[in-house]
N, C-alpha and C positions, 0 to 999 in steps of 0.2 A: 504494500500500500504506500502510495507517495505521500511525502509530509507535508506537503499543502493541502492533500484532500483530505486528511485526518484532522486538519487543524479549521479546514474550511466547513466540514459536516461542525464540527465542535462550535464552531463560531456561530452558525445559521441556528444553534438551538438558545444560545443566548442567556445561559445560566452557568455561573461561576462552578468551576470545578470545587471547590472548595466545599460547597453544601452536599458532598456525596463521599460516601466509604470509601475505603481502600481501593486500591483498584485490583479486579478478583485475577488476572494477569501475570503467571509467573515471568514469561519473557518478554514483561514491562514495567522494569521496575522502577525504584525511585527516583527521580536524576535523570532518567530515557528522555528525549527530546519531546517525544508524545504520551509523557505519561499525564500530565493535566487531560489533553484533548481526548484519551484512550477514555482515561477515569470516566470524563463527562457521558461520552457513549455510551460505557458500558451501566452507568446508572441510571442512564434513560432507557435503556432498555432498547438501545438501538442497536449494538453489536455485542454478542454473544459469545466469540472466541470458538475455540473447538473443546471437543466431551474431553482431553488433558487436561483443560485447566490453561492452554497456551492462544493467547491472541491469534502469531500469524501472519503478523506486520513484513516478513520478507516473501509470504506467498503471494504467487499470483493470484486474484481472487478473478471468478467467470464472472462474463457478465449478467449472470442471471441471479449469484451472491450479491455484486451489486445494485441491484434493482430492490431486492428485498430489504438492505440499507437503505434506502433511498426511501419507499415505500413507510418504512420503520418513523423515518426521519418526518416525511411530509405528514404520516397520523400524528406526530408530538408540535405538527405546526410550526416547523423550521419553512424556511424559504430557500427549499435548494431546485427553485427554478430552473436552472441550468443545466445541473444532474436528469431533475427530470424529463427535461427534450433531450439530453443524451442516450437515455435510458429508454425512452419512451415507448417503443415493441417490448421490450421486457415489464416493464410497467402494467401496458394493457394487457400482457397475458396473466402476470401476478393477479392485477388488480382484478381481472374477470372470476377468477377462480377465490379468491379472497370474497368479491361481493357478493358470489355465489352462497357461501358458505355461511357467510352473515344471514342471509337471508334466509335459510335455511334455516337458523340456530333461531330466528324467529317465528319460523313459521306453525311452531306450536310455545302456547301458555297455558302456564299452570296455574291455577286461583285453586284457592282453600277457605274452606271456612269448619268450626268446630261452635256446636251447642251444645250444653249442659241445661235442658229444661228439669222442673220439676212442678206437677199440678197435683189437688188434694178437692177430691171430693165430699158432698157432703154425707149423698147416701148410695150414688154409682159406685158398681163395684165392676173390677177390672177381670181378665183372664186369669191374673193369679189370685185372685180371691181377697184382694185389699182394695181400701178408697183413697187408693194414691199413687201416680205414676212418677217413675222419674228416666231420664234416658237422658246417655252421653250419644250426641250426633257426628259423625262425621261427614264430610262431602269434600271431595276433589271434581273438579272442573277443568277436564281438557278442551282447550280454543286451536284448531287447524284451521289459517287460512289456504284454502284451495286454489283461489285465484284471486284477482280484485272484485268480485262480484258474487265470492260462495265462500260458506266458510264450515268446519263441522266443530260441531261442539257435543259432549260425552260427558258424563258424573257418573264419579261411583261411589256408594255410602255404605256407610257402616252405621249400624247403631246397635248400640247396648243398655239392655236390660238394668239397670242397677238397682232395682230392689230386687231382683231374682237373684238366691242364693246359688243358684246352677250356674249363673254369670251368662245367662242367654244371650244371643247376641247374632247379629245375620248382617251379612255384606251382597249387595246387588248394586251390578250395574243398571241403575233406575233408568237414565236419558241419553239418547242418540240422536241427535238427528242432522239434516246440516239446513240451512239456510241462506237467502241469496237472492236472486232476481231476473227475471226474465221479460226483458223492456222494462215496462213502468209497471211491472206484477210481482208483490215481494213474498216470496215462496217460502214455504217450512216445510220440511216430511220428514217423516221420525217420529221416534216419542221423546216426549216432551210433558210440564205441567203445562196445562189450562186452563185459566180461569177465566169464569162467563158470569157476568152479575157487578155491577161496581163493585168496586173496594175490591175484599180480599178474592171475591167470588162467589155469592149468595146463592148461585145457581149451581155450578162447581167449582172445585179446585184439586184436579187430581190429574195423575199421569194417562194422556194419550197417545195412543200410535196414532197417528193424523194427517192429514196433508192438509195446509193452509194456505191461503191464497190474502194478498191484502191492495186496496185501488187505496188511493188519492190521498191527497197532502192535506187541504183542509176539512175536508169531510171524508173520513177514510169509511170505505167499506171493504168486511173480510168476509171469507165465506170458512169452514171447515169440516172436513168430514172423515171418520173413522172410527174409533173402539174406545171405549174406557178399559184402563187394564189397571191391575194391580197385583199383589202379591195374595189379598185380600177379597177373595169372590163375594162378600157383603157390598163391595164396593163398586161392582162392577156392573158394564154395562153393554148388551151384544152390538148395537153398532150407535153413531148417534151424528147428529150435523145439525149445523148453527150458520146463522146468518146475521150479522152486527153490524149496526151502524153508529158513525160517532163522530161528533165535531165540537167546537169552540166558539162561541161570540162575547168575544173581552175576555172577561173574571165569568162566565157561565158556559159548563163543558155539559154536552148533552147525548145522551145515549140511547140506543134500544135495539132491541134483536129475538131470535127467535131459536130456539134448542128445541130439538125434536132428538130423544132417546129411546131405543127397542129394549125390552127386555131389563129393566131396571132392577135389578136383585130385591133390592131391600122393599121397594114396593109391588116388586112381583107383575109387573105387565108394563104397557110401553108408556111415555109421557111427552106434556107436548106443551112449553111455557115460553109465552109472551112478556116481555119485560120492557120498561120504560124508566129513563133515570138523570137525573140531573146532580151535578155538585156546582156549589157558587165558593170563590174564593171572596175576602173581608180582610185585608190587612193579613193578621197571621191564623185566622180562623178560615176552618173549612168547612160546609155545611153541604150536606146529602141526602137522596132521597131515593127510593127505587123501588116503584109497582111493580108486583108480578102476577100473572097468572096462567093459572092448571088446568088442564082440561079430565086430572085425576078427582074424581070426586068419591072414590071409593079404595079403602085399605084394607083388602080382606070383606067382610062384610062391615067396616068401619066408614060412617058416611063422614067425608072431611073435607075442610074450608078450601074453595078453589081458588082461591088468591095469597096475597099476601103482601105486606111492607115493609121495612127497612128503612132505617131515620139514623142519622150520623154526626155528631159535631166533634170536630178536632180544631188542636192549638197546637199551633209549631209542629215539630218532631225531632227528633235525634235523627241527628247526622252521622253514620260511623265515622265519616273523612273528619269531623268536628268535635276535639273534647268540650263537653261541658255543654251541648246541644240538648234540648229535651223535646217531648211533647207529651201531651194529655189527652184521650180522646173518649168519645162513648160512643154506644147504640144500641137503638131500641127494634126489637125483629118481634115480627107477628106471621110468619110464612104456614102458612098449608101445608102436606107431608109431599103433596106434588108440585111444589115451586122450586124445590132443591134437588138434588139427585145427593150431591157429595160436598155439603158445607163446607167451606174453609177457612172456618174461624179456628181457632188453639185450640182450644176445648174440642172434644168431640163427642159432645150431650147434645148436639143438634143433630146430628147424624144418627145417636141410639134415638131420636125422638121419631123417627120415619113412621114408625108402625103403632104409634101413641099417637098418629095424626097430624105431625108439625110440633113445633111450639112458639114461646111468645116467653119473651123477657127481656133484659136486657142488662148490658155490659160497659164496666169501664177498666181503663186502662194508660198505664203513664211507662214512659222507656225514656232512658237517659243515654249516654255517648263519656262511660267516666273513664276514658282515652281514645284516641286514634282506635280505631276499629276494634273497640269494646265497648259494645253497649249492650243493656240491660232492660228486662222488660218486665211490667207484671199486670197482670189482670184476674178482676173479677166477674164474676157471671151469676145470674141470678135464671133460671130457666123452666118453665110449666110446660107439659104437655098439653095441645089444645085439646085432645078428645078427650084423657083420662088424667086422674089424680096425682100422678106421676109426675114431681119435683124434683131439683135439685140446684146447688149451688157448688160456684168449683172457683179456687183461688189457684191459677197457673202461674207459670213465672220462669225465665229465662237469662242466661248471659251468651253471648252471640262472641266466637272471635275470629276474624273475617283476614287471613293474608294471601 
């Protein structure tokens, strides 16, 4: 290597030898003409030496060694313009193969998130014969982009039992699907969660195999259609398709659509609910509303309400990106056993209510953000069976950690 281009690279990075270690170089040592300019290299990480332990400094180096100094140099933001049009076919072939690879190393993410719920009933009793659940969640989320217009995404969860002494516990790949666009048509197939009904999902909230279809920017219309699946045959449903509609005027967002379900488990024949919904924003208040109706008027030989409502007010909310974020929120639900298929509220006493004819009560709830991507949540519920005597109350509660 000639002593001008050792002292020229050194120069173009612009940082005194002095703020870096030894120089790791046996056949450069203290005193060498190039041992500042060696030092500075090799602390930036621009020159390497050979697996001895020796620089090198009297070898001829290819030009393809030098290109990847060069390369080295122009990521630390040196200005060795020069180099680089001397270099410049070795460069583009490095640099193709290098951008490649980057891209690559992007082309899948990982996100995680971990819950520790815990809810306590008042007189519901669970599978193991107590009035109180508690379960550590797992979930990892893999993100593949495909191209610039598809991408796939995949989860797989865990969750464990912890008041089961056997330490019960089950891992499934819940969701697959990919999504993307085809013109101005934005696609989903896979399974996936769904939720249909303002808010959480008053109507559902549960994993389907589906293919969805979605129009327009300020009045979006979607259509979808496929299966409710679960691990859980209570929950399921043989085929089912929706049609949603939904836009914005200012601070009033406004909704309505239409679910048609075959074969409904827990109600035992097919269903077919009309919905209508509005939310209006107020400063840091949000206020909701959402009709529904069934065309279910019989549960068994149980005759039951063909409608139902849903009333909502919230304040703020917790932010995970924000410590010290909160919000407060409530809601008051009067639904028919045929306005919902698969509730998705925490609790899940709206869901044992299907065959007790619906229910009617209502809920509140406050969650905080007490760090960066920990936040905490708790809620109460108060909840009647509409057709039968059949009560209860249940205090659930969460901490969410999201990386």
């Amino acid at each position: 290597m000639k002593k001008s281009l050792v002292l020229a690279m050194a120069m173009a990075l612009g940082v005194t030898a002095s703020a870096y270690a030894a120089n790791p170089f046996s056949d450069v040592p203290a005193g060498h003409w190039a041992y500042d300019s060696v030092n500075k290299l090799a602390a930036a990480d621009i020159v390497d030496g050979y697996g001895n332990g020796t620089f090198g400094g009297d070898r001829l180096m290819t030009r393809y060694e030098m290109a990847q100094i060069v390369a080295k140099a122009m990521a630390k933001g040196a200005n060795v313009d020069r180099l680089a049009a001397e270099f410049a076919d070795e460069l583009d072939s490095l640099g193709v193969r290098v951008a490649a690879l980057e891209k690559k190393s992007d082309n899948v993410k990982i996100n995680a998130q971990i819950r520790a719920m815990y809810q306590s009933y008042d007189k519901h009793t669970n599978l193991n014969g107590t009035n109180a659940t508690s379960t550590l969640r797992s979930r990892i989320w893999l993100n593949g982009q495909i191209n610039e217009d598809w991408k796939y995404v995949g989860m797989l969860q865990n969750e464990q039992d912890l008041l089961n002494d056997e330490g019960d516990e089950k891992t499934e790949f819940q969701r697959a699907f990919v999504t993307g666009r085809i013109g101005g048509v934005k696609v989903e197939a896979g399974r996936n969660n769904t939720a249909l009904g303002l808010g959480v999902g008053n109507i559902l909230s549960h994993r389907t195999d589906a293919v969805k279809l979605g129009f327009g920017k300020d009045l979006k219309v979607g259509f979808q259609y496929g299966k409710i699946s679960s691990g859980d045959n209570s929950k399921k449903a043989d085929k089912y398709m929706a049609a949603t509609l939904g836009g914005e005027i200012g601070k009033l967002g406004l909704n309505a659509g239409y679910v048609k379900a075959d074969e409904v488990v827990k109600l035992g024949q097919d269903d077919k609910i009309w919905y209508v919904g509005a939310d209006y924003k107020f400063g840091d208040f949000t206020v909701d509303a959402t009709y529904l109706k069934s065309d279910v008027d019989k549960v068994n030989t149980m005759s039951v309400d063909e409608d139902g409502y849903v009333i909502g007010l919230a304040y703020k909310g917790a932010k995970a990106a924000k410590a010290g974020t909160y919000g407060v929120y409530a809601k008051y639900y009067d639904q028919g056993a045929g306005t919902y298929i698969h509730h998705g509220m925490n609790t899940d006493l709206a869901n044992d209510f299907n065959k007790e004819g619906g229910f009617k009560g209502y809920m509140l709830g406050v969650n905080y953000a007490f760090a960066k991507n920990i936040v905490a949540a708790v809620e109460y519920s108060d909840f009647d069976a509409k057709e039968t005597d059949k009560n209860d109350k249940t205090i659930w509660s969460e901490v969410v950690f999201t990386f």
